[in-house]
N, C-alpha and C positions, 0 to 999 in steps of 0.2 A: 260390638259383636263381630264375631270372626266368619267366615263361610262356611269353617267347619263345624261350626255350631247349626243344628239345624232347625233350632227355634227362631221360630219369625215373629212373635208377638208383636214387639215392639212397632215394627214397620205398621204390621196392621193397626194394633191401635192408633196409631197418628194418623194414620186414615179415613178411620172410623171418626175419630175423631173433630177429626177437619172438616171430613163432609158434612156433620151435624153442625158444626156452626156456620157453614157455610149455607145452611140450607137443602142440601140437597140428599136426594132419596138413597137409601140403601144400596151399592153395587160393593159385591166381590172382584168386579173385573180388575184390578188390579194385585190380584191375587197371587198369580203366576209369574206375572213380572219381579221375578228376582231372579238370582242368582243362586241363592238357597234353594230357590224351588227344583231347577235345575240339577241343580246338585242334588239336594236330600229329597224331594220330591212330595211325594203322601205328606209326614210327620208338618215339613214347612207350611204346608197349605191348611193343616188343622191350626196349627199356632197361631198362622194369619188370621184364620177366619175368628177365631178366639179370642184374637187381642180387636178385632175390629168390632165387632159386636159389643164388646165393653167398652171400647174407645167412643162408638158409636150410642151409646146411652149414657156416659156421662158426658159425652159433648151436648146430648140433648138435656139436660139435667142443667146442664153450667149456660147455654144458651137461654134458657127458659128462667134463668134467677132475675 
């Protein structure tokens, strides 16, 4: 993905992700941490939030097999 793309899914979900097999509880805080967010701002942080909460239920789904 480019910077000028302002979809952030991706980031989030590997987040989301990771924290669920990792164990550990739901945080957005790293939500803001990018460079997209900066730049596109609003749009990047729904993306994020969007791919992490999906990231984040099938890591709990793939964890629990």
């Amino acid at each position: 993905m480019t910077w000028l793309n302002s979809n952030d899914y991706d980031r989030g979900y590997n987040d989301g992700y990771n924290d669920a097999m990792n164990n550990r509880t739901k945080s957005y805080n790293r939500s803001g941490l990018s460079m997209k967010f900066a730049i596109h701002g609003q749009h990047s942080l729904e993306t994020y939030c969007e791919g992490y909460d999906e990231g984040y239920r099938i890591g709990c789904r793939d964890k629990n097999r």
